[in-house]
Structures are given as C-alpha cells and as structure tokens.
VOGU-3710 file (C-alpha; in Angstrom, 3 decimals, decimal comma):
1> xxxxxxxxxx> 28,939/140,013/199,571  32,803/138,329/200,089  31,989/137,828/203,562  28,912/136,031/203,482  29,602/132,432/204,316  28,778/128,988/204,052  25,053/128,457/204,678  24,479/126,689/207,790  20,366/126,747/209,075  20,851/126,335/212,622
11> xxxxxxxxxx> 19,759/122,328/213,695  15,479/122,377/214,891  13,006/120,526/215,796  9,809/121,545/213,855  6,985/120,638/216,370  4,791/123,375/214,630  1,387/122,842/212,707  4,322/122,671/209,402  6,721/122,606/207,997  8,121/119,621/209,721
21> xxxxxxxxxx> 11,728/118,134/209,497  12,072/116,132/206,282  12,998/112,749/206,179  16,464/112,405/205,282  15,794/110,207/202,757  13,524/112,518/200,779  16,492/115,496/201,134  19,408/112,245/199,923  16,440/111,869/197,233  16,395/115,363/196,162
31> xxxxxxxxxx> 20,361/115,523/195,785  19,655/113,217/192,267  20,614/114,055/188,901  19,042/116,451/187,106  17,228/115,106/183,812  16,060/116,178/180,733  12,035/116,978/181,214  11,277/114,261/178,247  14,079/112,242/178,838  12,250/108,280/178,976
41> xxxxxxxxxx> 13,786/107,969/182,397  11,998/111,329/183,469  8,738/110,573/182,295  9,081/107,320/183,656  9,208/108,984/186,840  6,468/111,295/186,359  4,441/107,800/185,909  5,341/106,601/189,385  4,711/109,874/190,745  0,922/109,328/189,497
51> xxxxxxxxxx> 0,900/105,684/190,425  2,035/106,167/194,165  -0,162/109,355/194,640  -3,917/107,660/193,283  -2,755/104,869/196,167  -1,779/107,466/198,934  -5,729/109,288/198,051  -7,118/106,179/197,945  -8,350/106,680/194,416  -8,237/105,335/190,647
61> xxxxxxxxxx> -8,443/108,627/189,269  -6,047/109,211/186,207  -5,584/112,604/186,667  -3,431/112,479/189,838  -0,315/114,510/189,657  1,764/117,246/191,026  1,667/120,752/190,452  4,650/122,518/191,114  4,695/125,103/194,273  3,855/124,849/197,952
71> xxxxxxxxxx> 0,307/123,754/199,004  -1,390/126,418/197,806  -0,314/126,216/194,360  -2,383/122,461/194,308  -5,628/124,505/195,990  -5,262/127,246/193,385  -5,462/125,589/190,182  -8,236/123,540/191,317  -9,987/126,806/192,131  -9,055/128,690/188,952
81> xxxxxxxxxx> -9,889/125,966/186,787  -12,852/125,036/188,240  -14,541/128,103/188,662  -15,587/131,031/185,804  -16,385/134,329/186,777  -19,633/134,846/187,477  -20,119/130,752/189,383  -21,583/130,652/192,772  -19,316/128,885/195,451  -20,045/127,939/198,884
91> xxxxxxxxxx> -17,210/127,863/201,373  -17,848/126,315/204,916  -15,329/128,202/206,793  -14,539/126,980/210,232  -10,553/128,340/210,509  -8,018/130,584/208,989  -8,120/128,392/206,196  -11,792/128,355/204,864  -11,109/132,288/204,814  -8,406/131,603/202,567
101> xxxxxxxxxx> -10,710/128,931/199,609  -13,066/132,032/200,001  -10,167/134,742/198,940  -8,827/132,472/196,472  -12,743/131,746/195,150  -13,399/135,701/194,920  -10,129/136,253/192,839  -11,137/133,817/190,325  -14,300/135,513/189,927  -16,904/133,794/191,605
111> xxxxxxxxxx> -19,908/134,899/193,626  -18,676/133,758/196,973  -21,332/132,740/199,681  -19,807/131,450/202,904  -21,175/129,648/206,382  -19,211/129,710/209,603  -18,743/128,133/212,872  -16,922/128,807/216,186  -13,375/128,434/215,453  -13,003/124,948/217,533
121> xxxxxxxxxx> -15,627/123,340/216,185  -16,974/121,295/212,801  -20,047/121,568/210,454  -22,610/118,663/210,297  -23,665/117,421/207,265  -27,281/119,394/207,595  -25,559/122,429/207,720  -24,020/122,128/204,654  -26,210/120,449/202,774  -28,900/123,281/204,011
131> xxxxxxxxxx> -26,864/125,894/203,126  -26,355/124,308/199,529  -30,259/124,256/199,788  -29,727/128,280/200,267  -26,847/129,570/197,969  -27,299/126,880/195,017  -23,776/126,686/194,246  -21,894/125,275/191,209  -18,911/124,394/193,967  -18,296/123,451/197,322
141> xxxxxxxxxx> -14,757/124,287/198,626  -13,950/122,932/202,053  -10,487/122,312/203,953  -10,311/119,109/205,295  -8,233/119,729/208,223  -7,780/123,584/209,368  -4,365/123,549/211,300  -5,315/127,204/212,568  -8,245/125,224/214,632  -6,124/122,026/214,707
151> xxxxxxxxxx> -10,217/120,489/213,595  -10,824/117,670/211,156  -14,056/118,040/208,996  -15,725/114,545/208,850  -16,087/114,359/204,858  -17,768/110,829/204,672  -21,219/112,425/204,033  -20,376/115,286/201,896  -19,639/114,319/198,745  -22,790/112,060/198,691
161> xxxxxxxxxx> -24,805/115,150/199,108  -22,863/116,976/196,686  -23,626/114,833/193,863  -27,389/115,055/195,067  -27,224/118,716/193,936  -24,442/118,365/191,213  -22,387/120,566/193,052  -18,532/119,973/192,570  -16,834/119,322/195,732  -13,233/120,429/195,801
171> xxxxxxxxxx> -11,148/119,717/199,468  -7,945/121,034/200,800  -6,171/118,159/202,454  -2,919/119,700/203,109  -2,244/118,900/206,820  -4,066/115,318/206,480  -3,220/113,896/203,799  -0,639/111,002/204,799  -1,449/111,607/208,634  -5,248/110,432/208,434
181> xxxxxxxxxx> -7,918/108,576/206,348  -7,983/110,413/202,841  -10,338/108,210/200,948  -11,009/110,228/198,145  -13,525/107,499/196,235  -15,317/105,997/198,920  -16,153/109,895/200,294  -16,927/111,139/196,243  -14,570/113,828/196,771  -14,405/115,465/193,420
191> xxxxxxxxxx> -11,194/117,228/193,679  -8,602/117,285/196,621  -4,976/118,637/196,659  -2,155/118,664/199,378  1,296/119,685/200,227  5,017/117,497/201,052  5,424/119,355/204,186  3,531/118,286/206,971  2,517/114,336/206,925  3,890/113,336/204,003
201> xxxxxxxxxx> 7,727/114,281/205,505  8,946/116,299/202,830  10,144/119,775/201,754  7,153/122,668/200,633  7,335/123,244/197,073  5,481/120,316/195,325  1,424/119,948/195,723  0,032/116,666/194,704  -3,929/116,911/193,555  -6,346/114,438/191,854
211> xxxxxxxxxx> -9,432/115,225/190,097  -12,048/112,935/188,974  -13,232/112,661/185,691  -16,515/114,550/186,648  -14,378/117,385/187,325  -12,263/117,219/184,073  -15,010/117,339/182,424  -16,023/120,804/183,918  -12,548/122,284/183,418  -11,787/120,673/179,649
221> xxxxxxxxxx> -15,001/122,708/178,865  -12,409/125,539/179,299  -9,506/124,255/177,106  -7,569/127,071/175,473  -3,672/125,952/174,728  -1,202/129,025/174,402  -0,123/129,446/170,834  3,604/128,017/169,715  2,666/124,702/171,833  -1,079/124,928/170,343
231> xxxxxxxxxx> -1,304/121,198/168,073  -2,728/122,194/164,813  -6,231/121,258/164,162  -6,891/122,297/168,183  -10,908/123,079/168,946  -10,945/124,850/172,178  -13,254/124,651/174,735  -16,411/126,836/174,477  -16,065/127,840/178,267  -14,046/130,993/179,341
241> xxxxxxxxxx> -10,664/131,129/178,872  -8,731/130,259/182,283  -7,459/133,289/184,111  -3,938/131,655/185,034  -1,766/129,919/182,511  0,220/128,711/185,215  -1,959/126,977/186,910  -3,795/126,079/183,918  -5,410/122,445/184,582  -6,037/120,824/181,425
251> xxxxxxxxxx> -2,596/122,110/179,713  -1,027/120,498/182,669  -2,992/117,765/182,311  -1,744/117,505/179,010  1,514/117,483/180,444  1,649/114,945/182,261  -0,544/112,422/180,271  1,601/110,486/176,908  0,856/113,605/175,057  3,300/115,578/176,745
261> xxxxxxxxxx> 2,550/119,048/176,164  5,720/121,458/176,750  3,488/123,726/179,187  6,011/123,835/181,469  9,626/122,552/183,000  9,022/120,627/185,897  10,484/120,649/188,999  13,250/117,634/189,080  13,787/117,893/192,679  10,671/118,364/193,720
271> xxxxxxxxxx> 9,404/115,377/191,487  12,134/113,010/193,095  10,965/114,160/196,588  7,525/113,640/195,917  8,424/109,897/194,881  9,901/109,538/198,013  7,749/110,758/200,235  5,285/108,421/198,345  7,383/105,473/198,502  8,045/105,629/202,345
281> xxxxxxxxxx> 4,629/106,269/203,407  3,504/103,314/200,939  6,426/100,614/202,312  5,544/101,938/206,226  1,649/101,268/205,024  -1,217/103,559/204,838  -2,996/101,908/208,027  0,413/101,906/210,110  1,140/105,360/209,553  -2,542/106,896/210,745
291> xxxxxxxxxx> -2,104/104,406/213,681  1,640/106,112/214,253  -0,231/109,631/214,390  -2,779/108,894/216,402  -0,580/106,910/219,027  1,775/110,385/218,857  -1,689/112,683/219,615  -3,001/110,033/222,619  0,368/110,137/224,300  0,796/113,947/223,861
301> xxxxxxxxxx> -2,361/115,157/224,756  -2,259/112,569/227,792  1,284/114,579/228,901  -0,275/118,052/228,167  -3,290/117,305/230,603  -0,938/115,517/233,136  0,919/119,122/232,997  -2,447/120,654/233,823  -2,630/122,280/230,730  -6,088/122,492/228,670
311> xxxxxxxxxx> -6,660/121,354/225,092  -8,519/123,607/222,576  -11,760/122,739/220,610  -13,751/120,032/220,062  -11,782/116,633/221,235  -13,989/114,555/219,309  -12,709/116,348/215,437  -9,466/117,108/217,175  -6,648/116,136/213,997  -4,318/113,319/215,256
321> xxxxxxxxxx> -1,036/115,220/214,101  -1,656/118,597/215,158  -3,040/119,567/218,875  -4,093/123,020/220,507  -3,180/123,875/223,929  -5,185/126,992/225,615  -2,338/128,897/226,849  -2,538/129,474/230,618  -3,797/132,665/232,171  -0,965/135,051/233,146
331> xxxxxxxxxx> 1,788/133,361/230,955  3,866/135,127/228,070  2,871/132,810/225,318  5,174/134,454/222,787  8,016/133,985/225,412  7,354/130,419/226,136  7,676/129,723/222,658  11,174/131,834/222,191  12,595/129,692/224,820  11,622/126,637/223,344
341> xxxxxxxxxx> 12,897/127,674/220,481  16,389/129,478/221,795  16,902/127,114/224,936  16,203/123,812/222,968  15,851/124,222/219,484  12,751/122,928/219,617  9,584/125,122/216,758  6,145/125,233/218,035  3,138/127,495/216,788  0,845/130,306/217,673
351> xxxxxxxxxx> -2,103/130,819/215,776  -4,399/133,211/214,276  -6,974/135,391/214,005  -9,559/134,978/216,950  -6,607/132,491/218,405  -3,626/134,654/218,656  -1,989/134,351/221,697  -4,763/132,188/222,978  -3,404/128,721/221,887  -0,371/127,033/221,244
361> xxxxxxxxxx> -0,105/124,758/218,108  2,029/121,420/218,562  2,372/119,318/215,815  3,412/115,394/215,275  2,981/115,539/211,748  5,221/112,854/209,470  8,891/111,946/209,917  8,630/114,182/212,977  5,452/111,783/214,624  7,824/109,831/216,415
371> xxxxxxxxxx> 7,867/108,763/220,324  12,036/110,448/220,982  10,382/113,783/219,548  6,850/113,899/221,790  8,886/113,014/224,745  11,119/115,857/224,388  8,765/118,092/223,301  6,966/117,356/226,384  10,349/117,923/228,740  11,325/120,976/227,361
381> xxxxxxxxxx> 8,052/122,698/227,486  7,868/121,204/231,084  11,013/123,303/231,820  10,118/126,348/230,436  6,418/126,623/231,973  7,924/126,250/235,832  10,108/128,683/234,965  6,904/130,683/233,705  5,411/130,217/237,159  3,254/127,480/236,250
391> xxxxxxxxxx> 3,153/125,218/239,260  2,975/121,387/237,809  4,455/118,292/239,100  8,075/118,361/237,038  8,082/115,220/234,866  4,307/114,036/234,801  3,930/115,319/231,209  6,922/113,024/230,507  5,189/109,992/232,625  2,151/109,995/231,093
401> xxxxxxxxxx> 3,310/109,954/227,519  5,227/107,100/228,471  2,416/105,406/229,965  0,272/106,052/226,591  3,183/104,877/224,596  4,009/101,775/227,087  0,236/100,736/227,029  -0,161/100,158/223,091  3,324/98,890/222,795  1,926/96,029/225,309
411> xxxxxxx> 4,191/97,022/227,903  3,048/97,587/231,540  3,220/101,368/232,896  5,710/101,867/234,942  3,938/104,293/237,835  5,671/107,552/239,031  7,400/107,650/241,943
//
C-alpha cells in the first residue's frame, strides 16, 4: 500500500452517452467548505437548490429537491414511494432503460405490465393511452430520453391522458433534462427525476426530482417516520409502510421542507455542485442552452453522413445531445473505439442489448456540447476509420460540421477544396 501514489485519472474527453466532463466550475464548486447539515447557511443553500431546480423543470412544484446518489437513486424513490405491493404499473419500454423502470417497478412490488417497440423508434400517444385502456394501471413509468436508443419520447400528450384515467405519471429525464425542453407543468408530468452527469455538466452522485402535489398526496398516504426522529403526537399514514427508508419520500420531504427532519446527512458536495450546475445553466438561459445542443447534433450528424456513415433510428425523435451511428459492415467496432480512446483520449459508447456492437453512441451532452469538442471528435474518428479500411474523403466530416456551425453563426461556408 506504500507504493501506491498520487491519484492522477489520465486527461479524456467524454463524448459517450455520460458521464461527460464536468464543468470546472462545478468541480472549483465542490472544493467548498464543509457545513454543518442545519447550519442557517446550509439550509439556506438547500433553499436555492429547490429554487433553481422548479426553474430548470419548468415547474412551481414545492417539492423539488435532490436526493442523494447517481440517477437512479432520483428514479428509485419515486418508484418505491409511489408504488405498494400489489399496484398495477405500465411501463412503455422502447430501450435499455424502460427495462430498467420495469425491474425497479417489480422490486417494489407491483404487478408490472409492459408495451414495447423496435428499439429505434417512439410510442404514439394511442398506444399508450390504449394500453392504459388494457392494463388499468395505478402508474405510468416512462423514460423520457433512452440513451441506449439515443430516442426522445414526445411527452406533450401524455400526461393529459394520464389524468383522464387518474393514472400517476412518473418520467425519467436523466439524459434530457438541461439538454432539451423539460416542461414538467405544461406536459402534467406528475413526477420526473434526473441526474448531474450528462446535460446538466456535473459529477454523478446527486439526482434532482420534483413531484407534484397530486403525487404527494399518494405517497403521504404512506407516512411512517422511524422511531428516535418520530415527533410525538405523529399519526401515520394508513397506506403500507415504504419498503426503503432510504429512499423514503415523505421523510425526505420532511427534510428538506422548514421542518427539518434529521432523516439523513446530506451530501455537502454534492449539494454545492448541484447549485452550480443550476446556476450556470440558468445565467447561459434555458432557451440558449437547448439551441447549443441542437446546433452540436445538426453539425455532428451533418459530419457523420459527410463521412458516409449511417445514423441509427428514427431521425425525427433522434435526442439533440446524444446520436447513434450504425457501425459499418466489416469494421471492429470495439477497436475503433480503443483507439479513440488510447490514440486521442477521446470516450465514446457502445450500446446494448439488441445494439451491441451494432451502433456507436456519441454524445454532446452539457459542458462537453461545445463546437472545439464535435470538431475533434469528428477528426479523430476520421483517422481511425481510414485506418479501419473505410474509404471516405479525409476531412469532409470536419467540413461539414464547419459548414453547419458557419451557417447559424451567420457566417458563409467556406467550400472544400
């Protein structure tokens, strides 16, 4: 153990479907003082946390906070709050990730029905709303944006038809939120939770979530506080007890609201980063960052082609931070990616499932959606396919992404010679 040294993470670009290269403000952010959990100045914090977050979802719901843990942590005490054993569920699943609401859903408990589509491709609104029609379930769980796919699910009809059948809709926007339109309100989204590490620009480890007060209704009905931090005179709820204390919704709702509830010590780092990955995507502007992302996708996608490369799934629910590219026939698509990685430092992904070693997976997610990163991106990968055998006209990825980037700054394209 004397001999281990210094620890040193070799320099990369994360060009991946996450996690992406923070922003070194939110890692400067992160080296802050440690406080007290009920220190004034901490809770103070704690408030801006909430304030920022209900602007970044686009929503006036109180209960918008963090919950400490990567992404997942956020989807799973939504899930396990929500849902008693024995309540039906319906899970559209149209990537890796819909398969993972439906594990979660079945280890809370609940009768798990689930509809599918072509990985590549999104549900319409009939679908759903005929297959709530079918399964009558008490909640809908549904990912947003399934970075396995690199698909979108258009949400602005959903939660319209969820309320029609008072069915709860709960959404995993992990690799959207911060990169595209979250509006949880206007689309009557229910409950929706997230991760730092893809748009947003910061570390994994902190999940921000807000629930409406539709759904805190449903979970309060299931209010049991652990004795020694139980307030005397306490009624709990008449539901079931919640299977995680952990992840225990309304005890960390009581934590973060003035009542303060010592459920738990909260992450200080991960509450500073949070702020700051808040506070930078609210100065840049909510509108000015989605038009950053998709500006990044248009001029990417428009080198990939020019490389005569082919782009997986539907184009039209493609995400703007994360693309696919089918992986030509006869090339090592595990050894294109080592080079990338060994050769120029640069991270892309594979995928899953049905998609293994079918697609690539090239993000532009956050502080890494910038024009210096898809251009090199694009050059490097250049390199490595010829060297692949993959005939393609060197620099024309390069070129085009220019030309993409040159036309909506206003600036002629330069052609090629």
């Amino acid at each position: 153990m004397s001999m281990i040294g210094d620890l040193n993470p070799p320099p990369r670009l994360l060009m991946g479907p996450g996690p992406v290269n923070c922003d070194p403000r939110v890692l400067r952010a992160m080296s802050m003082p440690m406080l007290g959990q009920f220190d004034p100045a901490f809770t103070a914090i704690m408030n801006e946390v909430m304030a920022l977050y209900r602007r970044i979802y686009q929503t006036k719901n109180d209960w918008t906070f963090l919950v400490d843990g990567t992404a997942r942590a956020g989807i799973e005490a939504i899930l396990v709050s929500l849902i008693a054993p024995g309540d039906r569920v319906l899970v559209p699943v149209f990537g890796r990730f819909g398969h993972l609401l439906a594990e979660i859903s079945s280890r809370c408990g609940g009768e798990v029905h689930t509809i599918e589509r072509e990985w590549g491709t999104v549900f319409t609104p009939e679908e759903i709303e005929s297959a709530i029609w079918r399964h009558r379930p008490r909640v809908l769980a549904l990912v947003h944006g399934d970075t396995s796919t690199t698909m979108a699910q258009p949400l602005e009809n959903i939660g319209e038809i969820c309320r029609r059948h008072d069915v709860i809709l709960s959404v995993d926007a992990t690799a959207t939120l911060g990169g595209m339109d979250v509006a949880v309100d206007t689309w009557m989204v229910d409950a929706m939770s997230a991760g730092l590490q893809k748009c947003l620009s910061g570390p994994p480890g902190s999940s921000p979530i807000t629930l409406n007060e539709r759904t805190a209704a449903v979970v309060n009905r299931r209010k049991h506080v652990e004795a020694g931090i139980r307030p005397e005179g306490f009624v709990p709820g008449n539901g079931p007890r919640i299977q995680s204390n952990y992840f225990d919704l309304p005890m960390l709702m009581d934590y973060w609201s003035e009542k303060r509830l010592n459920h738990h010590t909260e992450a200080a780092s991960m509450l500073y980063a949070a702020r700051e990955c808040a506070r930078l995507l609210l100065n840049e502007g909510l509108s000015a960052c989605f038009a950053r992302h998709r500006l990044a996708s248009e001029a990417l996608t428009a080198g990939l082609r020019a490389m005569g490369l082919s782009l997986f799934g539907d184009q039209r629910h493609k995400m703007p931070n994360v693309t696919g590219v089918v992986i030509p026939k006869g090339v090592d698509g595990e050894g294109v990616r080592s080079e990338m990685l060994n050769d120029f430092g640069i991270e892309i992904g594979t995928s899953f499932g049905p998609l293994r070693g079918k697609i690539w997976r090239i993000g532009t997610m956050g502080y890494v959606c910038r024009k210096e990163n898809v251009l090199t991106c694009l050059a490097a990968l250049d390199a490595v396919l010829r060297r692949h055998g993959v005939a393609a006209i060197a620099g024309a990825g390069v070129d085009a992404a220019l030309s993409a980037y040159r036309k909506a700054e206003g600036a002629p394209a330069r052609a090629a010679e």
